[in-house]
PyMOL Python script that loads the backbone (N, CA, C, O; Angstrom):
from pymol import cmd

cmd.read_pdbstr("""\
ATOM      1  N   UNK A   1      11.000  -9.238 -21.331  1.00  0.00           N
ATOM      2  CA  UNK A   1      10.291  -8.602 -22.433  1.00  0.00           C
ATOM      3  C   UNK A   1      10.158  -7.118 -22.096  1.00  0.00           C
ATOM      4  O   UNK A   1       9.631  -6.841 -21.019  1.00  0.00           O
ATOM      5  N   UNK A   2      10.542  -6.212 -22.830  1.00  0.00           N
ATOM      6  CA  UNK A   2      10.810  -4.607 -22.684  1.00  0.00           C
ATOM      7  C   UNK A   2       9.533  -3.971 -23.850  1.00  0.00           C
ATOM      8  O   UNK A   2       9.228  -4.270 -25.005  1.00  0.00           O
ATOM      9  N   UNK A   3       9.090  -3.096 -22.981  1.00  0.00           N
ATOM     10  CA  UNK A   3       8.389  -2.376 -24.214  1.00  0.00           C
ATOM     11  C   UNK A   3       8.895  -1.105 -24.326  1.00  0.00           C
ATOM     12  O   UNK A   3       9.674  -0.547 -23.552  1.00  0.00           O
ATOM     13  N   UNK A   4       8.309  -0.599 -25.535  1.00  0.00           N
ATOM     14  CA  UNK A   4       8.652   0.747 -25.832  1.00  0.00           C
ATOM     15  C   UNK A   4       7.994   1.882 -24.892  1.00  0.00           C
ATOM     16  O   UNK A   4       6.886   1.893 -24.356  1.00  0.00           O
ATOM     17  N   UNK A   5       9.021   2.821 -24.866  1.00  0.00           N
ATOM     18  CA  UNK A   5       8.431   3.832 -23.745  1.00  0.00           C
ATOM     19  C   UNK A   5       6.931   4.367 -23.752  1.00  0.00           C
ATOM     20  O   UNK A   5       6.202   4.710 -22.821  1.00  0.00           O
ATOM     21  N   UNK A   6       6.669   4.304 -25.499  1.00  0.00           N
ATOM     22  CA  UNK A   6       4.946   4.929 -25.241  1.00  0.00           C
ATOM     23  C   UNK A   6       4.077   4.145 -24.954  1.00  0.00           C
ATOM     24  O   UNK A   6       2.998   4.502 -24.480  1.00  0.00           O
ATOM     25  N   UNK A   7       4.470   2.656 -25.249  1.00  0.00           N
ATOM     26  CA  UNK A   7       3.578   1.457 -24.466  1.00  0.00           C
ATOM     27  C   UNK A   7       3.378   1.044 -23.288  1.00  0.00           C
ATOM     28  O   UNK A   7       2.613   0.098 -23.099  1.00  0.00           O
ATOM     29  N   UNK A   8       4.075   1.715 -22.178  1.00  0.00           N
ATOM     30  CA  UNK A   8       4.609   1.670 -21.120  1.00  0.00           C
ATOM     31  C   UNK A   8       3.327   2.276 -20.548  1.00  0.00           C
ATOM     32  O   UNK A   8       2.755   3.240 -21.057  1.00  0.00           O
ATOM     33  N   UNK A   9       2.802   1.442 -19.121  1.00  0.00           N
ATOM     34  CA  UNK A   9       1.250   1.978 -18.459  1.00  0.00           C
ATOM     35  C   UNK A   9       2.100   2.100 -17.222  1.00  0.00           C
ATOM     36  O   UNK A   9       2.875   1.229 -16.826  1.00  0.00           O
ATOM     37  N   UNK A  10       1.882   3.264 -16.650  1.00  0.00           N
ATOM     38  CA  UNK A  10       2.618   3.966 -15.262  1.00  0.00           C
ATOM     39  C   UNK A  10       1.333   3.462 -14.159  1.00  0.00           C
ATOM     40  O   UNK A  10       0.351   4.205 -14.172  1.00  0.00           O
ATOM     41  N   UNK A  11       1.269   2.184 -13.153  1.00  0.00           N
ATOM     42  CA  UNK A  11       0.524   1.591 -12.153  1.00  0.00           C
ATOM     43  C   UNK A  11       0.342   2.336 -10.951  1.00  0.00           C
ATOM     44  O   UNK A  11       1.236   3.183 -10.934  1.00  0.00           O
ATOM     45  N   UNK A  12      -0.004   2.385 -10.464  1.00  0.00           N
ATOM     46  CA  UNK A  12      -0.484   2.521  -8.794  1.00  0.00           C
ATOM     47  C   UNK A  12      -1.573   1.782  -8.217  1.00  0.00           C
ATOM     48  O   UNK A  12      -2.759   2.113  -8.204  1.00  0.00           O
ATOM     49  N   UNK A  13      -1.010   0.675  -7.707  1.00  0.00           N
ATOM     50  CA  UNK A  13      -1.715   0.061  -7.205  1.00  0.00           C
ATOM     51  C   UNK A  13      -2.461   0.516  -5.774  1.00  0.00           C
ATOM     52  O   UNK A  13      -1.710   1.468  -5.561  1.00  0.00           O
ATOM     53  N   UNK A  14      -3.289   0.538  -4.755  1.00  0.00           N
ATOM     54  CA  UNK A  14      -3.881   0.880  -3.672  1.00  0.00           C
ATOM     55  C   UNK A  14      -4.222  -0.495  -2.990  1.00  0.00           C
ATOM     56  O   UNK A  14      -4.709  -1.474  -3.554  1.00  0.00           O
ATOM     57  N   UNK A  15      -3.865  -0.375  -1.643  1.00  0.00           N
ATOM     58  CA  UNK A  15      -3.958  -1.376  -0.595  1.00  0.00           C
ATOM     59  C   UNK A  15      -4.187  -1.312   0.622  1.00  0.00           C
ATOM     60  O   UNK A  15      -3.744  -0.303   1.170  1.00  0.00           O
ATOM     61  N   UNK A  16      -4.791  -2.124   1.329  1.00  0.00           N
ATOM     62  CA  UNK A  16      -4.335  -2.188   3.312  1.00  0.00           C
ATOM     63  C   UNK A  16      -2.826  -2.230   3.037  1.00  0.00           C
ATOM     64  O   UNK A  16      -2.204  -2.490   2.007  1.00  0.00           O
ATOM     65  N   UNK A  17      -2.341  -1.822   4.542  1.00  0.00           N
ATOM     66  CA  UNK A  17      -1.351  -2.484   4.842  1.00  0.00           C
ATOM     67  C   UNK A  17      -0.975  -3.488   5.598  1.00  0.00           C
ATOM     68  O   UNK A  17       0.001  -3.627   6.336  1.00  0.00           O
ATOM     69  N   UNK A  18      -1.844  -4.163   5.338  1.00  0.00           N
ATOM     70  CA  UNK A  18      -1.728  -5.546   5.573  1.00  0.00           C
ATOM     71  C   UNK A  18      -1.603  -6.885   4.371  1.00  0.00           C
ATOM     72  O   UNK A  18      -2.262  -7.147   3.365  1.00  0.00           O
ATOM     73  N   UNK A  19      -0.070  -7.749   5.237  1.00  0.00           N
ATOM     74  CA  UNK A  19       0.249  -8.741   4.126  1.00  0.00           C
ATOM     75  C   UNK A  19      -0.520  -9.783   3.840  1.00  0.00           C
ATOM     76  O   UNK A  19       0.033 -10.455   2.969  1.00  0.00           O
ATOM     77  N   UNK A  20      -1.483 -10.206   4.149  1.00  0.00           N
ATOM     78  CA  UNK A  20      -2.507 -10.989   3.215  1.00  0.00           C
ATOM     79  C   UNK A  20      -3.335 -10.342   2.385  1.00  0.00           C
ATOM     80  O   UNK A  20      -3.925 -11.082   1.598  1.00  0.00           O
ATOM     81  N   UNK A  21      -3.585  -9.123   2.306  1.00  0.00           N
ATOM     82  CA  UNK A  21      -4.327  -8.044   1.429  1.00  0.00           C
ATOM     83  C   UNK A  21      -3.405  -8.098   0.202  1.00  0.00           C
ATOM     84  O   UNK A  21      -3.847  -8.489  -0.878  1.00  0.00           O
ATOM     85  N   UNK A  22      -1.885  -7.638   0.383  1.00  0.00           N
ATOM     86  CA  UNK A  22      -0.952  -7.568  -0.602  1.00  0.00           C
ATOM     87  C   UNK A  22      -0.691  -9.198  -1.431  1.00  0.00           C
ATOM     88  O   UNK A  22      -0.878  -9.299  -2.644  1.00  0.00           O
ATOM     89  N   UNK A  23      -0.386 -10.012  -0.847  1.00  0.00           N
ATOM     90  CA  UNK A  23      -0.220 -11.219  -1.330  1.00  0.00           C
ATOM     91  C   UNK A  23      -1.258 -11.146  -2.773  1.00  0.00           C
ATOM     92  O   UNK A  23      -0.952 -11.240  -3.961  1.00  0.00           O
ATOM     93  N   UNK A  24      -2.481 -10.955  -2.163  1.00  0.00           N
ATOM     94  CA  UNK A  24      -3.257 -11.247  -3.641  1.00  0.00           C
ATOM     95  C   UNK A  24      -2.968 -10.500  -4.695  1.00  0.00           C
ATOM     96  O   UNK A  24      -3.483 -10.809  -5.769  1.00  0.00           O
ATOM     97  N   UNK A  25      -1.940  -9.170  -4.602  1.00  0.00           N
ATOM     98  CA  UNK A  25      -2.157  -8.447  -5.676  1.00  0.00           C
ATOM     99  C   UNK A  25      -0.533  -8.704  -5.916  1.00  0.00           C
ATOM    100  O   UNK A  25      -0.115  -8.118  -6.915  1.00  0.00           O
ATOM    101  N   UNK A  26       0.481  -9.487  -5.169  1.00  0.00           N
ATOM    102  CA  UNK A  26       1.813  -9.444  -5.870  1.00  0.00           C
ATOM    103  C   UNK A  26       2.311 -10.178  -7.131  1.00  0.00           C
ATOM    104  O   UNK A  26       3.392  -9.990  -7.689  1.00  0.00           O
ATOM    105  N   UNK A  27       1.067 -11.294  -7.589  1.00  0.00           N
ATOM    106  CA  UNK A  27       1.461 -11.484  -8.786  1.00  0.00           C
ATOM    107  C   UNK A  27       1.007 -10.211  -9.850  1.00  0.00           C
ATOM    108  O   UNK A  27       1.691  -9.957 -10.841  1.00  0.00           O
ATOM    109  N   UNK A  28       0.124  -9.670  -9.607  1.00  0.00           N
ATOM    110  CA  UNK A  28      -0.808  -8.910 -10.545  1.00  0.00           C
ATOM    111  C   UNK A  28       0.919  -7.793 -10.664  1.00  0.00           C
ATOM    112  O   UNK A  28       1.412  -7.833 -11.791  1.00  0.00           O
ATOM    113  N   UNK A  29       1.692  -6.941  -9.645  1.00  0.00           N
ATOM    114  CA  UNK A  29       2.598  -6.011  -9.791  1.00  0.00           C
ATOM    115  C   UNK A  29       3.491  -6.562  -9.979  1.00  0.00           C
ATOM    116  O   UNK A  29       4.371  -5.903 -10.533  1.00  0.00           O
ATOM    117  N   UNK A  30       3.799  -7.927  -9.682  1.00  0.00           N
ATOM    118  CA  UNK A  30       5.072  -8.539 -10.512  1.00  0.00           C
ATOM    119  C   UNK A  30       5.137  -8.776 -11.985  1.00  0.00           C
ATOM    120  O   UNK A  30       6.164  -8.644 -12.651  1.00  0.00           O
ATOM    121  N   UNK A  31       3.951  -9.143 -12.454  1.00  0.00           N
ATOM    122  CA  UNK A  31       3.669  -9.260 -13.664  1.00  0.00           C
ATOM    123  C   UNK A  31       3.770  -8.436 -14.847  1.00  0.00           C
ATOM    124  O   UNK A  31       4.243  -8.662 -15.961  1.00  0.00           O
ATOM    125  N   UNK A  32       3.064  -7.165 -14.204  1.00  0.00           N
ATOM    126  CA  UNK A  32       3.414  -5.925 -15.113  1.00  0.00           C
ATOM    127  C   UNK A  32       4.650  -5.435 -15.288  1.00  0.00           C
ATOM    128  O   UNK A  32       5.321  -4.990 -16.219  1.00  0.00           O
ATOM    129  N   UNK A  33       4.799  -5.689 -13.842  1.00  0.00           N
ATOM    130  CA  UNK A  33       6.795  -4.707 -13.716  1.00  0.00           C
ATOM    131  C   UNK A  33       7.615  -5.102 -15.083  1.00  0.00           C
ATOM    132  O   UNK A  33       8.109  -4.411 -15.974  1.00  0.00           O
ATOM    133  N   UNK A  34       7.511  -7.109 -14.762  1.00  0.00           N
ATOM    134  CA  UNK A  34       8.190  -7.931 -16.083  1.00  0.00           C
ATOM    135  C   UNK A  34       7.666  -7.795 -17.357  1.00  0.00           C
ATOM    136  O   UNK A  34       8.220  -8.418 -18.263  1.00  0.00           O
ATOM    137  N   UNK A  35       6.530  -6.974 -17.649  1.00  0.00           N
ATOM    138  CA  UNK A  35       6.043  -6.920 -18.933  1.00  0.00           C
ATOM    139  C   UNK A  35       6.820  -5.285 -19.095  1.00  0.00           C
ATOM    140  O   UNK A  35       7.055  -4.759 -20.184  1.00  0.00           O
ATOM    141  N   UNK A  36       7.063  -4.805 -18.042  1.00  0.00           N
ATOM    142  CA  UNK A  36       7.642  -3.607 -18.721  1.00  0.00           C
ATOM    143  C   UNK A  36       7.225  -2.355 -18.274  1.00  0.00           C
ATOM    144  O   UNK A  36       7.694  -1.315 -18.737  1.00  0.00           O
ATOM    145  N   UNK A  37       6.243  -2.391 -17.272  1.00  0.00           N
ATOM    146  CA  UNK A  37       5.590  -1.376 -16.810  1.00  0.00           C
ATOM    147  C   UNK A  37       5.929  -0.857 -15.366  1.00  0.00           C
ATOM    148  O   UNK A  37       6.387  -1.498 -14.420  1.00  0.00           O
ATOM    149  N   UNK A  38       5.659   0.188 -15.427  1.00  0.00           N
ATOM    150  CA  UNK A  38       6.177   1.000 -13.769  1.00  0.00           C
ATOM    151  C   UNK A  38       4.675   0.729 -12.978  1.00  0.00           C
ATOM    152  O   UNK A  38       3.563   1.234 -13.133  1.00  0.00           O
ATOM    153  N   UNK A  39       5.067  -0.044 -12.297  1.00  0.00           N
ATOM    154  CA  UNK A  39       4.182   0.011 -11.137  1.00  0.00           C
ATOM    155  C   UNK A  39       4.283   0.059  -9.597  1.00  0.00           C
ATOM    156  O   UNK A  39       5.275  -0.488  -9.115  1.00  0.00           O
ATOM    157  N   UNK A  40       3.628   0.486  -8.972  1.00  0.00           N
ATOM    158  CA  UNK A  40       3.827   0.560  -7.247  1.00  0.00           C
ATOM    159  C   UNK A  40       2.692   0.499  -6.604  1.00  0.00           C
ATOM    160  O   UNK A  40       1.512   0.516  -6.952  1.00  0.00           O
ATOM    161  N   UNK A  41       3.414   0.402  -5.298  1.00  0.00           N
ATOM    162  CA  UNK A  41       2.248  -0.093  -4.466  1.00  0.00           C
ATOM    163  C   UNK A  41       2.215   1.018  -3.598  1.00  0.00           C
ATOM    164  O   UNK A  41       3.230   1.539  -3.136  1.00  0.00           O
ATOM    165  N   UNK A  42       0.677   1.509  -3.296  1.00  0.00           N
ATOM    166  CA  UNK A  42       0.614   2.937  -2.274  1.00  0.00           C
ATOM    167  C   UNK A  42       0.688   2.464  -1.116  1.00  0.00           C
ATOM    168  O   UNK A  42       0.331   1.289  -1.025  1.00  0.00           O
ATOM    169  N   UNK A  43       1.024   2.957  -0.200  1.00  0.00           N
ATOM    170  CA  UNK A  43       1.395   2.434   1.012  1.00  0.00           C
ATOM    171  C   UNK A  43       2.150   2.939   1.981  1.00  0.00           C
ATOM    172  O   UNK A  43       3.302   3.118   1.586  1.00  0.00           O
ATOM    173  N   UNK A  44       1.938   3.304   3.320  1.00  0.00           N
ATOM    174  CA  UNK A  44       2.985   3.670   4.365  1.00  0.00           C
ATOM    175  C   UNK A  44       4.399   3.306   3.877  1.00  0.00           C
ATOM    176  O   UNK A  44       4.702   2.290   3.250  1.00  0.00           O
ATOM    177  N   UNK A  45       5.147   4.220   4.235  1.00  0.00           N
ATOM    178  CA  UNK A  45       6.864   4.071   3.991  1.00  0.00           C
ATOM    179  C   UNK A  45       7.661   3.220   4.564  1.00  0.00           C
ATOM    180  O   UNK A  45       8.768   2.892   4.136  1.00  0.00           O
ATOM    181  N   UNK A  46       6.944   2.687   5.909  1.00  0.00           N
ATOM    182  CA  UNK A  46       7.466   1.854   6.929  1.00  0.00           C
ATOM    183  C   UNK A  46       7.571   0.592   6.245  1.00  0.00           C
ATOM    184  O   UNK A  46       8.556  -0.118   6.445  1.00  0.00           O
ATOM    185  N   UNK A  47       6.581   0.213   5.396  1.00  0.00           N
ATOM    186  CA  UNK A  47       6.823  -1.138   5.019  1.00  0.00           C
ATOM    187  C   UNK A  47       7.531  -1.079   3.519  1.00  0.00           C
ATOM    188  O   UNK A  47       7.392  -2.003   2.718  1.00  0.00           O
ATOM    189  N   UNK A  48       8.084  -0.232   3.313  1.00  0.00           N
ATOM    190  CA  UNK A  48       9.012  -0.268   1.871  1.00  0.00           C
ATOM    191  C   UNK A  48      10.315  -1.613   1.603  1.00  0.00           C
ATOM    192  O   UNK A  48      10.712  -2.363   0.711  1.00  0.00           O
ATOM    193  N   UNK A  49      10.589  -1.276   3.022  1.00  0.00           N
ATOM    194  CA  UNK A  49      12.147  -2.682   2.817  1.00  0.00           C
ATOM    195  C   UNK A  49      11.917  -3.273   3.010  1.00  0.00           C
ATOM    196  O   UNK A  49      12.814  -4.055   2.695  1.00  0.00           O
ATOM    197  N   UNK A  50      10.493  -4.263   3.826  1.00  0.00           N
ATOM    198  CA  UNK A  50       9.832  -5.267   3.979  1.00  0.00           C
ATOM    199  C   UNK A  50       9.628  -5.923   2.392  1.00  0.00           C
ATOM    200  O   UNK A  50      10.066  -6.931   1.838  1.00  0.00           O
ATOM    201  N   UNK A  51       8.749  -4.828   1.983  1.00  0.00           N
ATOM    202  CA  UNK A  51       8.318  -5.213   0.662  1.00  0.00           C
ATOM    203  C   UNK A  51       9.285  -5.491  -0.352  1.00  0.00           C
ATOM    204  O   UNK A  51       9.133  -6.486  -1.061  1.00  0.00           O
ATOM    205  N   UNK A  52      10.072  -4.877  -0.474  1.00  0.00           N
ATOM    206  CA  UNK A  52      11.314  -5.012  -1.045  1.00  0.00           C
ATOM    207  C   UNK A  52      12.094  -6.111  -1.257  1.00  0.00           C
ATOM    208  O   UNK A  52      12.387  -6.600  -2.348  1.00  0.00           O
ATOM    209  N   UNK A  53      12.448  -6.515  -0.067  1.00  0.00           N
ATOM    210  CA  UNK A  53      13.027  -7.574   0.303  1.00  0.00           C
ATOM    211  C   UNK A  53      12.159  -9.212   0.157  1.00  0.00           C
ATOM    212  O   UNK A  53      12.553 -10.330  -0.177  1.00  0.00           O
ATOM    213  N   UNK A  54      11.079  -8.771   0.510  1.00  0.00           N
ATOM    214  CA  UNK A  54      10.348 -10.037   0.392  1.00  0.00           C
ATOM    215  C   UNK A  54       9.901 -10.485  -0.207  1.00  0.00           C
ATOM    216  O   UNK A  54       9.730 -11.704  -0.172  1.00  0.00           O
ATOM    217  N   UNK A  55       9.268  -9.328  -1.514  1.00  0.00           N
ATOM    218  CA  UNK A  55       8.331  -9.314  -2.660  1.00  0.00           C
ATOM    219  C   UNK A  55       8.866  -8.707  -3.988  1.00  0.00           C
ATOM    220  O   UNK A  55       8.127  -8.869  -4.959  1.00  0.00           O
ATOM    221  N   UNK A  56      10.286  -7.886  -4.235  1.00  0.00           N
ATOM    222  CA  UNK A  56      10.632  -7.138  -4.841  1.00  0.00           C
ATOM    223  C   UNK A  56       9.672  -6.064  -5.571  1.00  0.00           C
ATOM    224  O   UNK A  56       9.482  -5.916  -6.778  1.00  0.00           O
ATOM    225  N   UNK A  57       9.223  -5.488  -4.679  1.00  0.00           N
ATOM    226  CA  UNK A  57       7.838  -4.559  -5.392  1.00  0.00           C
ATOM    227  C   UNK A  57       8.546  -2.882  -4.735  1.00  0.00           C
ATOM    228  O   UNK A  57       9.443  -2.560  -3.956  1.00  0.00           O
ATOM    229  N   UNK A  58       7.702  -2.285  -5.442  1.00  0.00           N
ATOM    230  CA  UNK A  58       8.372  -0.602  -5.058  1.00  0.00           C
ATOM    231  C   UNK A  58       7.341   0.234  -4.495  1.00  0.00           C
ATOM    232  O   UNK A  58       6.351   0.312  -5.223  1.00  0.00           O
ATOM    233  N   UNK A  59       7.282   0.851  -3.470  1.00  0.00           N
ATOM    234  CA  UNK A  59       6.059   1.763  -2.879  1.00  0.00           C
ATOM    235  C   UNK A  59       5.993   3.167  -2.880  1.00  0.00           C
ATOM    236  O   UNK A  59       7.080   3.642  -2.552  1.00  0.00           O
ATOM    237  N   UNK A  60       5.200   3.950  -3.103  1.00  0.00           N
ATOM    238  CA  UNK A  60       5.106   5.377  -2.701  1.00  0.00           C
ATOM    239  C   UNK A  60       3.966   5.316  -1.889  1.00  0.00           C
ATOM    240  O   UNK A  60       2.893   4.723  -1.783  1.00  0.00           O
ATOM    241  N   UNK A  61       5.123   6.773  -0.997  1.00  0.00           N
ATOM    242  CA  UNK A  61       4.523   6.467   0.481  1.00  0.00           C
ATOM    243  C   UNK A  61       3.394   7.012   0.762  1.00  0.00           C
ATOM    244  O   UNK A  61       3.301   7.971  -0.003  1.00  0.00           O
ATOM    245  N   UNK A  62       2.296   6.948   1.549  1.00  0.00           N
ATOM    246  CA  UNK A  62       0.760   7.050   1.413  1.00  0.00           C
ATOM    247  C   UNK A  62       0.303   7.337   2.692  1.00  0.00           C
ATOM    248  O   UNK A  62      -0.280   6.433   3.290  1.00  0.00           O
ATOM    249  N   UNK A  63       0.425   8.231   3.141  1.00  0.00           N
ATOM    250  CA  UNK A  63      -0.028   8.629   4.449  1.00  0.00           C
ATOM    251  C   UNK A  63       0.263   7.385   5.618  1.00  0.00           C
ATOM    252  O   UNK A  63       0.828   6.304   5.445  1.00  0.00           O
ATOM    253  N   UNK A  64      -0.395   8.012   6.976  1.00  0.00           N
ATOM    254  CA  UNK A  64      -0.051   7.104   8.046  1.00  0.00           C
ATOM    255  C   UNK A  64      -0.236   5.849   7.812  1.00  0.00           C
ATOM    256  O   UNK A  64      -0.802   5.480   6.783  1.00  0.00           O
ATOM    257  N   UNK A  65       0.265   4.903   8.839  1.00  0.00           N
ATOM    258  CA  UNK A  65       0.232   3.578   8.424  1.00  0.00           C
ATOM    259  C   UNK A  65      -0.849   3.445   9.999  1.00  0.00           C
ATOM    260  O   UNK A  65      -0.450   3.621  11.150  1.00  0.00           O
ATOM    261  N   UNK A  66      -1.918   3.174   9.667  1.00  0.00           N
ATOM    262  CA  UNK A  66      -2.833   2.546  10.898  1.00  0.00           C
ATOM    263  C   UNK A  66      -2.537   1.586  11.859  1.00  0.00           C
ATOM    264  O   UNK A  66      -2.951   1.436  13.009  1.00  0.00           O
ATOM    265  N   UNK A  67      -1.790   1.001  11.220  1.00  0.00           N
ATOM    266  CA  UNK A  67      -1.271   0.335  12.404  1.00  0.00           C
ATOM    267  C   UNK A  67      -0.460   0.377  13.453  1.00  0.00           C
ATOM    268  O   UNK A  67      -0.369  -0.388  14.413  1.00  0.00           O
ATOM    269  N   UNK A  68       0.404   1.816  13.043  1.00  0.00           N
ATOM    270  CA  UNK A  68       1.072   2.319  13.891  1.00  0.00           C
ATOM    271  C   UNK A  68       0.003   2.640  15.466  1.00  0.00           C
ATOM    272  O   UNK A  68      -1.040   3.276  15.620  1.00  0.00           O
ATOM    273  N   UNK A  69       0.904   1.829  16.451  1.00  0.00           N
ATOM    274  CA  UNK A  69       0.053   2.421  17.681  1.00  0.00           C
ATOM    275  C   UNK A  69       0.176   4.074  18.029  1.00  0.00           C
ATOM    276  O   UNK A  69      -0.876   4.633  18.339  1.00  0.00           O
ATOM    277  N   UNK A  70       1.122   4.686  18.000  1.00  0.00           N
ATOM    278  CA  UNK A  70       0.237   6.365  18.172  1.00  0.00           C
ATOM    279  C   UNK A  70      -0.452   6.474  17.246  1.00  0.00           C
ATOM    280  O   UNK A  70      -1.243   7.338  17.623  1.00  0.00           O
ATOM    281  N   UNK A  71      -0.862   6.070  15.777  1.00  0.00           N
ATOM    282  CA  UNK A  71      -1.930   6.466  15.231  1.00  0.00           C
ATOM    283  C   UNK A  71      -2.620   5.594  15.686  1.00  0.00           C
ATOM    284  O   UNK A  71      -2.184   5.794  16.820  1.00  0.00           O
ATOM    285  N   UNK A  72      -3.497   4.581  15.874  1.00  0.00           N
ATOM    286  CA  UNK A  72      -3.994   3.689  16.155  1.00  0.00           C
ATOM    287  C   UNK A  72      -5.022   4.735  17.826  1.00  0.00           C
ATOM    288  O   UNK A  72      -6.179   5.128  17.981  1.00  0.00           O
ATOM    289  N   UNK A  73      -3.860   4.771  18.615  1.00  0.00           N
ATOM    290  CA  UNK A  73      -4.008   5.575  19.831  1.00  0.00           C
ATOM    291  C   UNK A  73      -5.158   7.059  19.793  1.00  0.00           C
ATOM    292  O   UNK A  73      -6.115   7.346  20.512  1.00  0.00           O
ATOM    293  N   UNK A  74      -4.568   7.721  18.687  1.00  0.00           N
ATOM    294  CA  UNK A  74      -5.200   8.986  18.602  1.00  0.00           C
ATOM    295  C   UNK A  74      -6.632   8.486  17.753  1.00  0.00           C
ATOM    296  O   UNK A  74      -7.754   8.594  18.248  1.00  0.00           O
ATOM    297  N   UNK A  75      -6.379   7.953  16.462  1.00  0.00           N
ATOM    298  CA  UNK A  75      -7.617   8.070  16.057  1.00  0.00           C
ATOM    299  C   UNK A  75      -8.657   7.233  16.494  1.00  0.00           C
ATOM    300  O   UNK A  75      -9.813   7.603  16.289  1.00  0.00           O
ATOM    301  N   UNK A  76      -8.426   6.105  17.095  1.00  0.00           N
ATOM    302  CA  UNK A  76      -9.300   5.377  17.471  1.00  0.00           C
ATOM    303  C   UNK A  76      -9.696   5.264  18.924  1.00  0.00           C
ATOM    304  O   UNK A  76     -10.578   4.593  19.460  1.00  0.00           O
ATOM    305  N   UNK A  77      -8.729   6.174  19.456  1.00  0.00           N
ATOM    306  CA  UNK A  77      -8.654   6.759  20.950  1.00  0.00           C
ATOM    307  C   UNK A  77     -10.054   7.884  20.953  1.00  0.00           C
ATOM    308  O   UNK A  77     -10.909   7.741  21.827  1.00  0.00           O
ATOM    309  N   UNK A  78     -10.154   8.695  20.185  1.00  0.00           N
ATOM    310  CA  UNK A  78     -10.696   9.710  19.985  1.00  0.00           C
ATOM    311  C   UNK A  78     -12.395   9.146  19.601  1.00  0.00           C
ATOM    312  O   UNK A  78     -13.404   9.395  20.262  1.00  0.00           O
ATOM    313  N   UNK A  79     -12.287   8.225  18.170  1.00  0.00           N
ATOM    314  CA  UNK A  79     -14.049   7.525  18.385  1.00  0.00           C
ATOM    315  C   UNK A  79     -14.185   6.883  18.919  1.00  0.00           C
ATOM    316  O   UNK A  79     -15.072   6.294  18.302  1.00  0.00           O
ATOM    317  N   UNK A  80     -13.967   6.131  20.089  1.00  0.00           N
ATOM    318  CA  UNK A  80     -14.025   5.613  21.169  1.00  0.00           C
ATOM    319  C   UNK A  80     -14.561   6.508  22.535  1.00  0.00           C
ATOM    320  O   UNK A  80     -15.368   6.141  23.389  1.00  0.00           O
ATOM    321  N   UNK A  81     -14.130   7.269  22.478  1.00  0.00           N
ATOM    322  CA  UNK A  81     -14.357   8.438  23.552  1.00  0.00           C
ATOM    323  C   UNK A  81     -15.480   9.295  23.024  1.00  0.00           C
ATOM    324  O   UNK A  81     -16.316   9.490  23.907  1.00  0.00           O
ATOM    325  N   UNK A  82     -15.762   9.844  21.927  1.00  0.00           N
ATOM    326  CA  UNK A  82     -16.993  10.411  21.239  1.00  0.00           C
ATOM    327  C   UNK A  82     -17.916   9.296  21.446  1.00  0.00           C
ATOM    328  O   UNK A  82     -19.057   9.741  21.321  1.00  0.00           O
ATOM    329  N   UNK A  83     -17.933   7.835  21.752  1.00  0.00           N
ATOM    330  CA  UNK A  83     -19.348   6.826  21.483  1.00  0.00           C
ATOM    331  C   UNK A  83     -19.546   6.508  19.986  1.00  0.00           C
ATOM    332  O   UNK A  83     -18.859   6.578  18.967  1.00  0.00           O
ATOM    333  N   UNK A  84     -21.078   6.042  20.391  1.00  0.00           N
ATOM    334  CA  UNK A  84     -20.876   5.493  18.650  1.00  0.00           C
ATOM    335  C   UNK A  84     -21.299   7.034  17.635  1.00  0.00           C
ATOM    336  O   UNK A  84     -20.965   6.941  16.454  1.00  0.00           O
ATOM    337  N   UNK A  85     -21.854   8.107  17.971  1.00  0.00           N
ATOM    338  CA  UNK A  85     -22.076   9.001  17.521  1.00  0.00           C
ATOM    339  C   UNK A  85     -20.676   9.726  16.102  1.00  0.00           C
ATOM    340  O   UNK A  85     -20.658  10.502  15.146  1.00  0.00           O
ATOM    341  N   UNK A  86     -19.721   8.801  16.872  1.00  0.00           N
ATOM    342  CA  UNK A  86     -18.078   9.420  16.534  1.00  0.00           C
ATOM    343  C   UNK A  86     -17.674   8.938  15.076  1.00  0.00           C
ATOM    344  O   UNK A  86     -17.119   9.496  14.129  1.00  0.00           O
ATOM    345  N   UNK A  87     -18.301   7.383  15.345  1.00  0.00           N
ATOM    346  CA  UNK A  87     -18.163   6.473  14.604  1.00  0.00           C
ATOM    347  C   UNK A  87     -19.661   6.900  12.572  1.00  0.00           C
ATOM    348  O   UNK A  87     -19.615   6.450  11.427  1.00  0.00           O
ATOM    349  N   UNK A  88     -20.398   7.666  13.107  1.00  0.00           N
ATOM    350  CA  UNK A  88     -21.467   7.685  11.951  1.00  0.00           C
ATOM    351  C   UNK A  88     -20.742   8.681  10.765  1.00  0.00           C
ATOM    352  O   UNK A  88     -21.097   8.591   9.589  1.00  0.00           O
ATOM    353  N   UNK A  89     -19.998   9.357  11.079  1.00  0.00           N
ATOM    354  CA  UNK A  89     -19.736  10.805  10.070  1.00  0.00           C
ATOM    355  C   UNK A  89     -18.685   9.521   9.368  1.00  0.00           C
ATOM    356  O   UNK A  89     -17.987   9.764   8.384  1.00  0.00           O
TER     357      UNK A  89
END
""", "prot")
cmd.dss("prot")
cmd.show_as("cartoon", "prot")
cmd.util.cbc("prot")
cmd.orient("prot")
């Protein structure tokens, strides 16, 4: 089912990047896509062909991915070492 271009709602969805977070929302972006609508999922770039492949969904890329261990390292390296003081702001 195709709609017309001015009926057309341009999505961005927002998420963890984590795949049980996504699961709940891949019917919700599959759904629209097939109704006709551009939607994506925000998200680190790293997991684009994951998603792709597994879920057929499309991402724009969204800053670091936390789970990356040098990010992981620095930022949580850093409030860790400040105490819990690091952790209030």
């Amino acid at each position: 089912m195709g709609l017309p271009l001015d009926d057309r709602m341009r999505v961005l969805v927002t998420i963890n990047p984590i795949e049980s977070h996504l699961r709940g929302l891949v019917t919700l972006v599959r759904t629209l896509g097939t109704l006709g609508h551009d939607v994506r999922i925000a998200m680190p770039d790293k997991w684009s062909g994951w998603l792709d492949a597994n879920y057929g969904v499309q991402i724009i890329d969204a800053g670091p991915s936390w789970l990356d261990p040098d990010f992981d390292a620095i930022v949580f390296g850093a409030l860790l070492d400040g105490g819990a003081p690091a952790f209030d702001p």
